[in-house]
Every structure is written in structure tokens, then in C-alpha cells.
C-alpha positions as CSV (number, residue, x, y, z in Angstrom):
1,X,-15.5,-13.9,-6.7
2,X,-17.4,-10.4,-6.2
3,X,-15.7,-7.9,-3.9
4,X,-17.5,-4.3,-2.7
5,X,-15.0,-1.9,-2.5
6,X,-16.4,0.9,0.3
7,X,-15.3,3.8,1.5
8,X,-17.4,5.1,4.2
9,X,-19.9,8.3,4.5
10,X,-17.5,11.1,6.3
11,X,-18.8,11.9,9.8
12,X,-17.3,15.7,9.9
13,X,-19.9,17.9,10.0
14,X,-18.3,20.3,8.1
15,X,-18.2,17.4,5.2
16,X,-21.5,18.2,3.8
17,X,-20.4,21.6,2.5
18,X,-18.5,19.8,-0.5
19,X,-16.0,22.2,-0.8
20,X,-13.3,19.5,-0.8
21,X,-14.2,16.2,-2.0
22,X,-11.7,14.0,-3.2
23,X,-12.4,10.9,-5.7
24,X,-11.6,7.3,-3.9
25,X,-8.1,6.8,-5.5
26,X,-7.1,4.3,-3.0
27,X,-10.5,2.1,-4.1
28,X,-9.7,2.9,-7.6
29,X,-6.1,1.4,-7.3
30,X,-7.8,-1.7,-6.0
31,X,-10.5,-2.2,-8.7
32,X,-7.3,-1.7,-11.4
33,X,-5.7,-4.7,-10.0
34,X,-8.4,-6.7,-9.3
35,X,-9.9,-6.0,-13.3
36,X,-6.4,-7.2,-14.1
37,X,-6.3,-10.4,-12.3
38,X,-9.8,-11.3,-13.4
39,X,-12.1,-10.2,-10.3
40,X,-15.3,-8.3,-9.8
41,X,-15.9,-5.7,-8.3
42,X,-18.0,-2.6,-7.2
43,X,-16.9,0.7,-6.1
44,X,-18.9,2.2,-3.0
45,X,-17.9,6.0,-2.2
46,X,-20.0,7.4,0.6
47,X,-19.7,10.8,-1.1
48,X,-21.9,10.2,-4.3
49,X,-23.9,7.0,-3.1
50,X,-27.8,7.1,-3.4
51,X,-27.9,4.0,-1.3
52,X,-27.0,2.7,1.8
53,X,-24.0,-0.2,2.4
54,X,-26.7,-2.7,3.5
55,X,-29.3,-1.8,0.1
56,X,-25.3,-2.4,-2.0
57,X,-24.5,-5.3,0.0
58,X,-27.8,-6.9,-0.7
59,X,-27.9,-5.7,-4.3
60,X,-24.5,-6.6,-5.1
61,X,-24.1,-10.1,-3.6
62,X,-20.0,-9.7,-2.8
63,X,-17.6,-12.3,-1.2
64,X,-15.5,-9.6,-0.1
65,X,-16.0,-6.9,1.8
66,X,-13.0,-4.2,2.2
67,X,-12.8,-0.8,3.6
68,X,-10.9,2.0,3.3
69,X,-11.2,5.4,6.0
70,X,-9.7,7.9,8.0
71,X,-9.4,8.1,11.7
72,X,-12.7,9.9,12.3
73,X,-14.6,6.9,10.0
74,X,-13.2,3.9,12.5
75,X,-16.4,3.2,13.8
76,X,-18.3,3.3,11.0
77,X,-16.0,1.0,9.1
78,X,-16.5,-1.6,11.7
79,X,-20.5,-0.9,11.5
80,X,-20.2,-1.9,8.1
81,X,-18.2,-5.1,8.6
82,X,-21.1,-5.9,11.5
83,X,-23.4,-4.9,8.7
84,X,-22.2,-7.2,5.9
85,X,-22.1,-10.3,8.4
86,X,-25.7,-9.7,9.5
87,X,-26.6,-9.9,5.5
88,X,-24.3,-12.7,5.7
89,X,-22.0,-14.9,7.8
90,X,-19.7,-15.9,4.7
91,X,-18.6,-12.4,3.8
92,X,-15.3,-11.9,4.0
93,X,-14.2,-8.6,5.8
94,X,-11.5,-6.4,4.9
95,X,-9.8,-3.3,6.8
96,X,-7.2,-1.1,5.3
97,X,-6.5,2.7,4.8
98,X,-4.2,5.0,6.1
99,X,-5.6,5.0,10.1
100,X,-5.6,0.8,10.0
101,X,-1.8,1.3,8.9
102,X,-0.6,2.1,12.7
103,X,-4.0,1.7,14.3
104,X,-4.2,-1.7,13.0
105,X,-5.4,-2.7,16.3
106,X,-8.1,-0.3,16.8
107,X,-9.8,-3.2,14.4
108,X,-9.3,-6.5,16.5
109,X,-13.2,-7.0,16.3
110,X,-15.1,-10.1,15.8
111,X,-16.4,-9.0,12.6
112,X,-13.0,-8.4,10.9
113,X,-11.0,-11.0,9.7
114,X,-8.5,-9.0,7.8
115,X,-6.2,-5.8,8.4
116,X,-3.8,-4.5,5.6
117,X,-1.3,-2.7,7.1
118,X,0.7,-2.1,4.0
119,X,0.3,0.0,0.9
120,X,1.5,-2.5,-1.4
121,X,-1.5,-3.2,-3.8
122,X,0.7,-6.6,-4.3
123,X,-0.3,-7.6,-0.9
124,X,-4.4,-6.5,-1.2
125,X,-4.3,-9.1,-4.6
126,X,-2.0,-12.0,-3.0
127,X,-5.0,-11.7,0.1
128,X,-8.1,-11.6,-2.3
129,X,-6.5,-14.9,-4.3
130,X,-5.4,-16.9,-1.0
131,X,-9.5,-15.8,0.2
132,X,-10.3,-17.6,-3.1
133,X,-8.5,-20.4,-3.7
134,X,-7.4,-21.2,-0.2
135,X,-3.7,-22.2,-1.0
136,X,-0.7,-20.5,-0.3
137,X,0.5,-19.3,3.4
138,X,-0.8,-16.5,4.6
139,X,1.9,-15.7,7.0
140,X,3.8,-14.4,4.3
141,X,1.6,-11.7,3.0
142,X,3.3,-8.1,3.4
143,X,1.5,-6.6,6.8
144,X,-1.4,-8.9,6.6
145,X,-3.4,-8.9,10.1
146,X,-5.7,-12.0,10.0
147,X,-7.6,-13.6,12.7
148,X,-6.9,-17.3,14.6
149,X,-9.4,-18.0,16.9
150,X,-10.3,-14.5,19.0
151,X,-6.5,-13.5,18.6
152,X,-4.8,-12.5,15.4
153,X,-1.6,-13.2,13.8
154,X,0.4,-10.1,12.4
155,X,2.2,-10.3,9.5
156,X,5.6,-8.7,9.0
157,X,5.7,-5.5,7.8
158,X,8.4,-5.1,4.8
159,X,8.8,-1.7,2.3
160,X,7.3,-1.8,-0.6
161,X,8.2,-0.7,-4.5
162,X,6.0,2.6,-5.1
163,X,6.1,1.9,-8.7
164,X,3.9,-1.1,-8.6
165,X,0.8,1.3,-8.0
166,X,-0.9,1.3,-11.9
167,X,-2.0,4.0,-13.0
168,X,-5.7,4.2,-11.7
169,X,-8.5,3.5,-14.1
170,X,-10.6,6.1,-13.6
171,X,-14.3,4.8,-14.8
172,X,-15.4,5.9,-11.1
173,X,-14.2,9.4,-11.6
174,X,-15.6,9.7,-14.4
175,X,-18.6,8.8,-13.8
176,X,-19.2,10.9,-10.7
177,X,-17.0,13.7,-11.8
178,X,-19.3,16.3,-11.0
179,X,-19.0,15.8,-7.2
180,X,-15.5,15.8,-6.8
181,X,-14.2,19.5,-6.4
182,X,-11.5,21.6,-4.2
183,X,-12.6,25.1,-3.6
184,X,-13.5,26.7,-7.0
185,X,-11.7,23.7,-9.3
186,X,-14.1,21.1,-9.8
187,X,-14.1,17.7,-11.5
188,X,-10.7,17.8,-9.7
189,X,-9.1,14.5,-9.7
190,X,-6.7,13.2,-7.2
191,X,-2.7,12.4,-8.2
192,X,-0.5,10.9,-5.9
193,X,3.4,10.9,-6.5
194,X,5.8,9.9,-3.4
195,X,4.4,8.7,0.0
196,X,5.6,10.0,4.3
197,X,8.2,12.7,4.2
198,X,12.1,14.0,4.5
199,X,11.3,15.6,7.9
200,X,10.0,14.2,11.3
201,X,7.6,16.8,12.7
202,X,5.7,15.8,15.9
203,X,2.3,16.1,15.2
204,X,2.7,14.2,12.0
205,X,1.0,11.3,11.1
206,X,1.7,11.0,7.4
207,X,5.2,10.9,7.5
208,X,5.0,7.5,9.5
209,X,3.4,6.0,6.6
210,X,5.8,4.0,4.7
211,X,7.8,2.6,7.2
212,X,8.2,6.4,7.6
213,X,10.8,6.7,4.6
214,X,10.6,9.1,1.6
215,X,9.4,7.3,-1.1
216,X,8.5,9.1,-4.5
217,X,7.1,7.3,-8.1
218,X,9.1,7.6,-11.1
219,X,8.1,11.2,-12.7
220,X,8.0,9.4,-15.5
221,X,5.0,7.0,-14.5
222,X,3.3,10.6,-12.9
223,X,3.7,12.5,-16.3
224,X,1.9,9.4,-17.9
225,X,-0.9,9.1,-15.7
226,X,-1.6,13.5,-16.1
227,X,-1.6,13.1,-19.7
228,X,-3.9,10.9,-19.6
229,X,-6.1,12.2,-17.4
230,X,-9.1,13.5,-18.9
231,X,-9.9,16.5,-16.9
232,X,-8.6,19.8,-16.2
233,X,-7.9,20.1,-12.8
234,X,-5.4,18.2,-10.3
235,X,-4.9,18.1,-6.9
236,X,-1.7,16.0,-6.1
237,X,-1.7,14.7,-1.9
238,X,2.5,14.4,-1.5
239,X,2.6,15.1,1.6
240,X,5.3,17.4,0.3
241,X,6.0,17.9,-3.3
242,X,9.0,19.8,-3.2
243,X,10.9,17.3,-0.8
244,X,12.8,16.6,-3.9
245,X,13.7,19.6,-5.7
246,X,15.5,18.3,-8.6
247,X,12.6,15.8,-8.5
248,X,10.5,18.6,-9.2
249,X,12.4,20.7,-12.2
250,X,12.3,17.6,-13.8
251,X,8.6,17.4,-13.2
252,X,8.6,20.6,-14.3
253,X,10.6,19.8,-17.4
254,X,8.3,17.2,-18.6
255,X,5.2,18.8,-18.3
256,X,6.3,21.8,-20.7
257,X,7.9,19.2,-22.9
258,X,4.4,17.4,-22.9
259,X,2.6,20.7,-23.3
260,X,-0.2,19.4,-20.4
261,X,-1.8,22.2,-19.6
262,X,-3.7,21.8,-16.3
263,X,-4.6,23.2,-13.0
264,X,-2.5,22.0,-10.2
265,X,-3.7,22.1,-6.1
266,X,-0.4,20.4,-3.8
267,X,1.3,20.6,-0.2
268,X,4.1,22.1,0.4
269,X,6.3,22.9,3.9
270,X,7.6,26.8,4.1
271,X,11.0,25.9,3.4
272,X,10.4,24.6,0.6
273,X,8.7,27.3,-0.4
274,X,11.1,30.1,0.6
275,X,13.8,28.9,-0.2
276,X,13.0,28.0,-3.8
277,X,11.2,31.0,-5.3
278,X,12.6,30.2,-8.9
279,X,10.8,26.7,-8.5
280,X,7.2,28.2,-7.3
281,X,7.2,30.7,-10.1
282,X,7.5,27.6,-12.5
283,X,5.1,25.7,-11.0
284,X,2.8,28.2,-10.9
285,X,3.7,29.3,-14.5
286,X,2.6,25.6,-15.8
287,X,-0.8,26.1,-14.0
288,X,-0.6,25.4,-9.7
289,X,-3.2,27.7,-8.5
290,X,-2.9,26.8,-4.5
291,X,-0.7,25.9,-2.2
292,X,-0.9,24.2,0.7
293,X,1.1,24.9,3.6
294,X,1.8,23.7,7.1
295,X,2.7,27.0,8.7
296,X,1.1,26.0,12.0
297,X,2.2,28.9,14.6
298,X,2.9,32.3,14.6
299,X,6.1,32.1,16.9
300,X,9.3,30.4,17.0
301,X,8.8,28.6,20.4
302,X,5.6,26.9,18.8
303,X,7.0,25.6,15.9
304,X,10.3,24.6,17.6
305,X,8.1,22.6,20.1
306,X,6.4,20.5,16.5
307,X,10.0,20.1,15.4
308,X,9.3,21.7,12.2
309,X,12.4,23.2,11.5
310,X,11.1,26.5,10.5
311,X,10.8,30.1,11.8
312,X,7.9,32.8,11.8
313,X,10.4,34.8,9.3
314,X,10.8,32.0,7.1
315,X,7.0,31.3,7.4
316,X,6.1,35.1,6.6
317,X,9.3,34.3,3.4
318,X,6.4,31.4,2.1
319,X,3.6,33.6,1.9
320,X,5.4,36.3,0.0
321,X,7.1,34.0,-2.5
322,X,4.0,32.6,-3.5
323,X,1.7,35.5,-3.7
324,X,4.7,36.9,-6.0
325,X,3.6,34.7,-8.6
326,X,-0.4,34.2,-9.6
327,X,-0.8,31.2,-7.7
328,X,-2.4,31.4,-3.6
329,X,-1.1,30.2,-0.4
330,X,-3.3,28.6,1.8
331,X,-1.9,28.6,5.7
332,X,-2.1,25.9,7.9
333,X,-2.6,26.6,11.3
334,X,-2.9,24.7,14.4
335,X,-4.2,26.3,17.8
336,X,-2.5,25.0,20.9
337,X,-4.6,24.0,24.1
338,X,-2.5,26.3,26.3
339,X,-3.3,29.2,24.2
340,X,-4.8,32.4,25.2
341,X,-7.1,35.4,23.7
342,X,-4.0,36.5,22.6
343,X,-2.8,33.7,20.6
344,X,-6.1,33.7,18.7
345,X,-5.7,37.3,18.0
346,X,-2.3,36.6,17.0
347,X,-3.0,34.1,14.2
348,X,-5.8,36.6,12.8
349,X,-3.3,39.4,13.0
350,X,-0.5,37.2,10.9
351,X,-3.4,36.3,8.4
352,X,-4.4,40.2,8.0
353,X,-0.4,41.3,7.6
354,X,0.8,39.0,5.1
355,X,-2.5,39.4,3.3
356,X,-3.7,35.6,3.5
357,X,-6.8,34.6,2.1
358,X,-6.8,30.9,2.2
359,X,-6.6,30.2,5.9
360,X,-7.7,27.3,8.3
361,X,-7.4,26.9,12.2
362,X,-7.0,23.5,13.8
363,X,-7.7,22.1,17.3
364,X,-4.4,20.9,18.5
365,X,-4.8,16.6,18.2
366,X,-2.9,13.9,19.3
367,X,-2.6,11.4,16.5
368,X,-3.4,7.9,17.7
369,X,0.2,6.4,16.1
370,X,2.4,9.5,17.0
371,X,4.9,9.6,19.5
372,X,2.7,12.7,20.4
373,X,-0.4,10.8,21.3
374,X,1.6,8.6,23.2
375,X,2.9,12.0,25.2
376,X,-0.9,13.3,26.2
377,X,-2.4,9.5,26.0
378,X,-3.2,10.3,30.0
379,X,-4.4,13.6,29.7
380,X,-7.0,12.5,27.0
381,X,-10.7,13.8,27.7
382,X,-12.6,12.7,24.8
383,X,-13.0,8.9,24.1
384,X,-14.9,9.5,20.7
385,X,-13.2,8.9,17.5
386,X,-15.1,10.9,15.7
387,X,-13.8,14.1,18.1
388,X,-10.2,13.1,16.2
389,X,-11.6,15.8,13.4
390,X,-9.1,19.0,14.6
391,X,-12.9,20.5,15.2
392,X,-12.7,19.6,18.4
393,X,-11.0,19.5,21.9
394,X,-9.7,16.4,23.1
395,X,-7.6,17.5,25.4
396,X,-8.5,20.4,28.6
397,X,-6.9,23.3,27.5
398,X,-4.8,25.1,30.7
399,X,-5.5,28.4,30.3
400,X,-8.9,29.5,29.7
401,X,-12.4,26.9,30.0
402,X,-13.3,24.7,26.9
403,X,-16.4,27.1,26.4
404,X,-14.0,30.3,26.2
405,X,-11.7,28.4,24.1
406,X,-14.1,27.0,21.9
407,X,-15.4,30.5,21.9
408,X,-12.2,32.7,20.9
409,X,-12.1,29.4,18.2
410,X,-15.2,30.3,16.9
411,X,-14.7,34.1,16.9
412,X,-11.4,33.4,15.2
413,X,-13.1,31.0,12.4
414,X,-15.9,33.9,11.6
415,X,-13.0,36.4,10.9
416,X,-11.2,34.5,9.1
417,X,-14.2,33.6,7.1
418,X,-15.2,37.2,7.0
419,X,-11.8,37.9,5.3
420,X,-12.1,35.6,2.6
421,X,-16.1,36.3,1.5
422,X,-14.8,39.8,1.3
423,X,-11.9,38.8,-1.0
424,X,-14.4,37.0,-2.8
425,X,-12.9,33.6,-2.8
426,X,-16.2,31.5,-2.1
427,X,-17.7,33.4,-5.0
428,X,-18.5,30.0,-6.8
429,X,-21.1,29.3,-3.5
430,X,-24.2,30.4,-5.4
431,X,-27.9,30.3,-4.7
432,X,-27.7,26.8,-6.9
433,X,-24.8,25.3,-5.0
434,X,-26.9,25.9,-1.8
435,X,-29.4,24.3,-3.1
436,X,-27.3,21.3,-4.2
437,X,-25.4,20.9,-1.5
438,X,-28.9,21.0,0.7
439,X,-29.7,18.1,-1.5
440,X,-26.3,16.2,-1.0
441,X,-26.8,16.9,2.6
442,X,-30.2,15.7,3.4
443,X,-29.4,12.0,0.8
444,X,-26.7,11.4,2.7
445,X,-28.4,11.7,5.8
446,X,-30.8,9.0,4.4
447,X,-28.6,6.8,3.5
448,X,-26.3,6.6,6.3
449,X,-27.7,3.7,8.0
């Protein structure tokens, strides 16, 4: 039994630019356990592919078709389950990934027989052998969505041991190295040590995942998989790696005692940050270059209203703290729909006075999942998926038109931009990487069908 393994070409428009590509690790956790337990399969990442699903499909002959995407992807993923039964009736379709997780039913479609709701790579294998050997009972699969009739059947949905992920083999990274990058680090491979989060804000998808409970991987099993990792820069997607701080001196700990010497990209919340200025200087003494932080607003009302739990001082605190040490922060922001001129201004005037370089501007979105979607679910103006980018509006903003907010948007975006080609940050965007990524653009164009 053959299974193709797909994650889907990004629909972002602002994806082309391959400034940040990450390699498939979710695929490459799947085609480690299904080499172990004696299955074939092909890895098909829509970011380095020269061919399209249906030219695979045909080529590779699979049994199994499962795919993996974000929110914005949902319609192409079910394309491509329409697209493997046209090539043939007896594939069987598989959905899973992060959105299918609480969207699960976003994917009742007549060409999907299976949803994986759960992260356990225990319940993808019990699936693909009770596919091949019909025995067993399906009900009993952790999460498992699968189809009687025209209705389906939904599993129960119980935690899962965070240590059973293996370590990854990496044979696709490898072998597409060159096109995975973040910012100036490339061949930058992707870790991933603790899944959701300690802290409940609003907006905040991720830290639903997991049954919404704090889960982190031995540091043990993480040390292991960096020092094996042949390549020199990391980029670890916790959705916060210091929720644990002992966690993290240990980390810490280990990597000296291991002398790994690497280059380290990872989220972080402000707190975190500014209150533990002893652990950034560490971390960015064994080699983390940027971090990633949620600062979101300017002002204390804002932030109250995501529930983060944070101030503008203690935001202002962050940046400092880390730009005391050689590593860079890069500020999250999100732009609300009842802002004004001068709420744009203000973020660009934040940027300017604590010095950031690294900054981007989100479209305030409703996460399909979030209590918060379910809040503006009425207001909701846009009924395309692929709007669910933070690129766009989805909802009317109240203060100003959605061409002079998308217009002070803009304007903002072109400062900000001005401010870090003058720092020199996108030095590394030569005459050849233009030319590259005009090539990336155009195949991928070509092979989208």
C-alpha cells in the first residue's frame, strides 16, 4: 500500500517572495512512521514541486491520499481530494492539519472519507492499517472523522503523549534544502518542542490545539533530534518557548554541554521576554538570532481587550531586553477594524522609538475555531477562505472606508518596509534571488492546477 503525502501550494500572494519557507515536518513525521511500519510513500510539498498533484497522482499510483494545510489552503485541499477521485474512485482521502483540527467540519465533502482531528501520529498509523487490512474498529481511533453514508461519524477526541512524535527523518529536507529559508538563514530546518500554550489570548488559535493544554517534549528527545540535524540553522514553532522557564535553562544547559552550535529563530510572548533578561542573553549567547514576538498593540486597552496579559511598558521592556544582547526582535502587530489614521501612525511611531527593525502589521481576523469568530461570525463580510490570510479585511471596519483603511495599511507597510531596506535587513534580496524567486514564482503558477 502506496500513500502520497501532500501538502498544498500556498495561496498568499505574498508566498511567492520565499522569505519564509518552512520544510513539511508534519508530512515528514508521517513518512517516519509509515517507513517504520513497512508502507510507501511519497512526499508532495507544494513549495519545491515541479509537477502538479494530478501529473504525482498519476505518476505515483497511491492508495492513499492525505493532506495537510492551513486555513487559507481549505479549498485547495478539497480540490485535491476531488482531483485524486477523478484519477481514481478507489483512492482513499485523507484530511488533517492544524485548521481540520477544529474546523474538522469545514471538510464534510463527498470526496473525503477521512478527517484527523488529533496530532497523535499513533492515530494517522492505526487509520492507514485499518484502510489496509480492513479489521479492527474504527470507532476507536483517537479523533478519527470517517464517513457512513453522506453523514460522518466522529471519533472521540482523547490527549495524546507528545513523546511519541519520532524524531523526523529528514531525506525530504535534505534534498530540497536549498528552498527552505527564514529571512537571511537558509537551509533552515523546522524543530518543534511543546504544542498550544500557558495563556488563553483571544485571538489565538494555536493555543486550542491540544485539547488546549501545554504540552512540551522531553528536552532530552529535542537535544537529540538538534544534534543530529545536519544543518546550521533552526527555527523552532513553540508557540512559546519560554512558557517553561526552567524547561528552558535546562535546554540551555544541554546545548553548551553538547557543544551544538547553531542558529536558532523562535516565538516568544513579552513577558517572557521582560521578565527573563538573564534567560534571553543565554539563548542568544548559544546562537538565537530572532525573536518572535506577539506584541500586538500599542495601548493597554487593546491588549487588555486580546486578554494578553501584558502592558505597552512591558511590551517596550521586550524590545529592549532583546536588543541588549546580539540577537533581533521581530514585533507582532495586529491592526484593529475600528482603528483610525492615528492608530496606524501610532504603531509606526512605536516601531521608530524602540528602534524595531523586524516588524509586521496584521489585519485584525477572526479565527474560524475561536471563541472570537464566534463573537463577529454575524458581522462577517468576506466568505472566502482564502481572505483568512491577516492581508485582508473580513470584517467592515467602523471608522474609516475599507479603501482608506486598506490605504493607511498600505502606507503603513511601505514605511515599515522603508525602515528595514534602510537598516539593511533584506540585504540577502539580490539581483540573483530576484531572479530565482521570478522562476519559483512563475513554476508554481504552472503547476498549480
Amino acid at each position: 500500500m502506496k500513500v502520497l503525502l501532500i501538502r498544498p501550494i500556498p495561496p498568499n500572494k505574498l508566498s511567492f517572495t520565499k522569505v519564509l519557507d518552512n520544510e513539511p515536518l508534519e508530512l515528514e513525521y508521517l513518512h517516519t512512521v509509515l517507513a517504520e511500519n513497512g508502507y510507501e510513500d511519497y512526499i508532495y510539498d507544494g513549495l519545491v514541486e515541479k509537477n502538479s498533484v494530478t501529473e504525482t497522482i498519476l505518476r505515483e499510483k497511491p492508495d492513499i491520499v492525505a493532506i495537510t494545510g492551513y486555513i487559507t489552503q481549505q479549498n485547495i485541499m478539497l480540490k485535491y481530494c476531488a482531483i485524486a477521485k477523478e484519477v481514481d474512485p478507489n483512492i482513499i482521502t485523507i484530511i488533517g492539519g492544524v485548521h481540520a483540527q477544529l474546523n474538522y467540519k469545514s471538510f464534510y465533502d463527498k470526496n473525503v472519507d477521512y478527517i484527523a482531528r488529533s496530532e497523535s501520529i499513533n492515530a494517522f498509523i492505526e487509520l492507514i492499517r485499518y484502510i489496509d487490512s480492513g479489521n479492527g474498529d474504527i470507532d476507536t481511533i483517537n479523533g478519527i472523522c470517517h464517513r457512513n453514508g453522506d453523514n460522518y461519524i466522529i471519533n472521540e477526541l482523547r490527549p495524546f503523549d507528545i513523546n511519541l512524535l519520532p524524531i523526523p527523518d529528514r531525506t525530504h529536507f535534505y534534498t530540497y534544502r536549498k528552498s527552505y529559508r527564514y529571512l537571511d538563514l537558509t537551509e533552515i530546518a523546522t524543530v518543534k518542542t511543546s504544542i498550544s500554550c500557558t495563556h488563553n489570548c483571544t485571538f489565538c488559535y494555536c493555543t486550542l490545539l491540544g485539547d488546549g493544554k501545554y504540552k512540551a517534549r522531553d528536552i532530552n528527545l529535542v537535544i537529540q533530534e538538534i544534534a543530529q540535524l545536519n544543518c546550521e540553522n533552526i527555527q523552532i514553532v513553540d508557540d512559546n518557548f519560554l512558557s517553561d522557564i526552567p524547561r528552558v535553562r535546562e535546554f540551555v544547559r544541554l546545548i553548551k554541554e553538547h557543544n551544538i552550535r547553531k542558529t536558532y529563530v523562535c516565538f516568544t510572548r513579552a513577558d517572557s521576554a521582560a521578565k527573563n533578561p538573564d534567560i534571553i542573553q543565554e539563548l542568544a549567547e548559544i546562537g538565537f538570532k530572532y525573536f518572535l514576538v506577539g506584541l500586538e498593540a500599542v495601548d493597554d486597552t487593546t491588549l487588555q481587550a486580546f486578554n494578553k496579559k501584558t502592558t505597552d511598558e512591558i511590551n517596550g521592556e521586550c524590545v529592549r531586553v532583546i536588543h541588549s544582547t546580539q540577537a533581533s526582535c521581530i514585533g507582532l502587530f495586529v491592526i484593529s477594524i475600528d482603528a483610525e489614521k492615528k492608530d496606524f501612525d501610532a504603531i509606526y511611531d512605536w516601531v521608530v522609538k524602540h528602534g524595531l527593525k523586524y516588524v509586521t502589521v496584521s489585519i485584525f481576523t477572526p479565527i474560524p475555531g475561536t471563541k472570537l469568530y464566534e463573537e463577529y461570525e454575524e458581522r462577517l463580510t468576506s466568505k472566502r477562505i482564502e481572505d483568512w490570510d491577516f492581508l485582508h479585511l473580513v470584517l467592515e471596519p467602523t471608522k474609516m472606508s475599507k479603501s482608506r483603511y486598506y490605504s493607511e495599511y498600505y502606507k503603513l507597510f511601505v514605511k515599515l518596509y522603508n525602515i528595514a531596506q534602510k537598516t539593511g535587513i533584506y540585504d540577502f534580496m539580490d539581483l540573483k534571488y530576484y531572479r530565482d524567486l521570478l522562476g519559483s514564482y512563475l513554476k508554481r503558477k504552472m503547476r498549480a492546477g
